[in-house]
DRENDO-1510 file (C-alpha; in Angstrom, 1 decimal, always signed):
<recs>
REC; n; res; u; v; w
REC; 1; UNK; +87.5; +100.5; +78.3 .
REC; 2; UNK; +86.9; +102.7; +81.5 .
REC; 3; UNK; +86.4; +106.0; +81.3 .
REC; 4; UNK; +88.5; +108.7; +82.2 .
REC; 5; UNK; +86.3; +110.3; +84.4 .
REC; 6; UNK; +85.9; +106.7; +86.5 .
REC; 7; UNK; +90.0; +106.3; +86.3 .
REC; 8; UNK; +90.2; +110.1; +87.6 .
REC; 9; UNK; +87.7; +109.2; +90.4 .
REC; 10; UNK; +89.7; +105.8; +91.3 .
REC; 11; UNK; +92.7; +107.7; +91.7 .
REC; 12; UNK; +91.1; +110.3; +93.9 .
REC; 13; UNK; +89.7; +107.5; +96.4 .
REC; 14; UNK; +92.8; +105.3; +96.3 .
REC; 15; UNK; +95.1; +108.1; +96.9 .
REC; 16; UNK; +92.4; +109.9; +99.3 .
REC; 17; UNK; +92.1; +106.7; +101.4 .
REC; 18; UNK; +96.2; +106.6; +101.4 .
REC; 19; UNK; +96.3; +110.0; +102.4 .
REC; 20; UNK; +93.8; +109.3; +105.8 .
REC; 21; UNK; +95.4; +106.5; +106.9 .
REC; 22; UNK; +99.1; +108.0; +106.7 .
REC; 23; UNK; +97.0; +111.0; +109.1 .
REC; 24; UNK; +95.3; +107.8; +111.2 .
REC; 25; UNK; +99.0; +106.0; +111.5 .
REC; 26; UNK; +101.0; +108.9; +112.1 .
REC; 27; UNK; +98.6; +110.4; +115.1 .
REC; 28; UNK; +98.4; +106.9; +116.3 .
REC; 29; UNK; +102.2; +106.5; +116.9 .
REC; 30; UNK; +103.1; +109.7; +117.1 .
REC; 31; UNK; +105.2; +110.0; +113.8 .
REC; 32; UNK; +103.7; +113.6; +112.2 .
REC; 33; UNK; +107.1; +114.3; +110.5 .
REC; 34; UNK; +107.0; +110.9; +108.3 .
REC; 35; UNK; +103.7; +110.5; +108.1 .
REC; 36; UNK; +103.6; +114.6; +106.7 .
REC; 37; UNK; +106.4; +113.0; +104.3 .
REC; 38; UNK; +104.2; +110.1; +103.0 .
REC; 39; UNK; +101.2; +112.4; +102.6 .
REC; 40; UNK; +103.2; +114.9; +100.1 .
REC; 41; UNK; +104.5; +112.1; +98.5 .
REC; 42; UNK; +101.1; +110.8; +97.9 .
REC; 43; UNK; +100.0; +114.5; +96.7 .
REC; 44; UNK; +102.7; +114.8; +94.0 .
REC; 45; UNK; +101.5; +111.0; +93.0 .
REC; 46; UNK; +97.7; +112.3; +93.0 .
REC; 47; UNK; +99.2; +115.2; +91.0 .
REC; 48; UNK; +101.4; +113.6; +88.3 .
REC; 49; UNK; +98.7; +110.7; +87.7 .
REC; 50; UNK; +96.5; +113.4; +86.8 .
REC; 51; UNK; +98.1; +115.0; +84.5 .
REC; 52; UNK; +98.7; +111.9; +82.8 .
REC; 53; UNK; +95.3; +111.2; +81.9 .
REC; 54; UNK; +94.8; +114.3; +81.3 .
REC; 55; UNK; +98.0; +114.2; +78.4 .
REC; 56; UNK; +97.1; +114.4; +75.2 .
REC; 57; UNK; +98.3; +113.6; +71.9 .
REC; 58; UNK; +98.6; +110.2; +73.2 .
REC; 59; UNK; +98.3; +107.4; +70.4 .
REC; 60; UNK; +97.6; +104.4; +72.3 .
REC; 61; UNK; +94.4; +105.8; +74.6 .
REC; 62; UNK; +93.6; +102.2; +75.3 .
REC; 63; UNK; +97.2; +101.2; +76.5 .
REC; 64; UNK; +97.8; +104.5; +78.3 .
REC; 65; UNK; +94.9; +104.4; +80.3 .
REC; 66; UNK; +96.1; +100.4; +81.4 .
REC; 67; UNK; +99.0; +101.5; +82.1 .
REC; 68; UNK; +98.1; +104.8; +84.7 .
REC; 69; UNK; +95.6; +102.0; +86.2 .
REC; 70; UNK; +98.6; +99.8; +87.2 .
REC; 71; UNK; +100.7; +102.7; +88.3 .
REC; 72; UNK; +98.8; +103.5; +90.6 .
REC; 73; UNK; +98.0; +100.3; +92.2 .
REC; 74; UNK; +102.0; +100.2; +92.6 .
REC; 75; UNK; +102.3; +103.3; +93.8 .
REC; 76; UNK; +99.3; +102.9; +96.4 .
REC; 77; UNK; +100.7; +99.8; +97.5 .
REC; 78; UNK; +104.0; +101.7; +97.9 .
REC; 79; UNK; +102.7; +103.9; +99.8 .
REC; 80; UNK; +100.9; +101.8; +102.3 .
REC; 81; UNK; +103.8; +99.5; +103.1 .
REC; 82; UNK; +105.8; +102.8; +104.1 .
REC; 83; UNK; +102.7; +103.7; +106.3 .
REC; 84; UNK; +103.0; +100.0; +107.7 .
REC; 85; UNK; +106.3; +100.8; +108.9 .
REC; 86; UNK; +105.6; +103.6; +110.5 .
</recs>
């Protein structure tokens, strides 16, 4: 199992890389209103992911932890195709 502290640092770069190409893409095109709205979205992501791994009581650490990992390569992935269509 991966460690929390490694899952915390994935979603830190993944949603820190997100964040700087929403800023790259909306400068680019001139789009600073949607690509504002992509880059809050991808905050309150950053932020509820968080606090999911950092939940406790959780009986399943093993499962929980699998499952924030795929969440957030949905979510990323999400959030870059809105960025593509910029």
């Amino acid at each position: 199992m991966a460690s929390i502290k490694n899952l915390k640092k994935d979603i830190n770069y993944v949603l820190g890389d997100v964040i700087e190409y929403a800023l790259d893409v909306s400068i680019l095109k001139n789009e600073s209103k949607k690509g504002d709205a992509i880059i809050d979205e991808a905050i309150e992501t950053f932020d509820t992911l968080v606090a999911k791994v950092n939940a406790k009581g959780v009986e399943n650490k093993k499962a929980h932890f699998k499952s924030l990992n795929g969440e957030l390569e949905t979510k990323a992935k999400a959030l870059v195709e809105k960025i593509n269509s910029l």
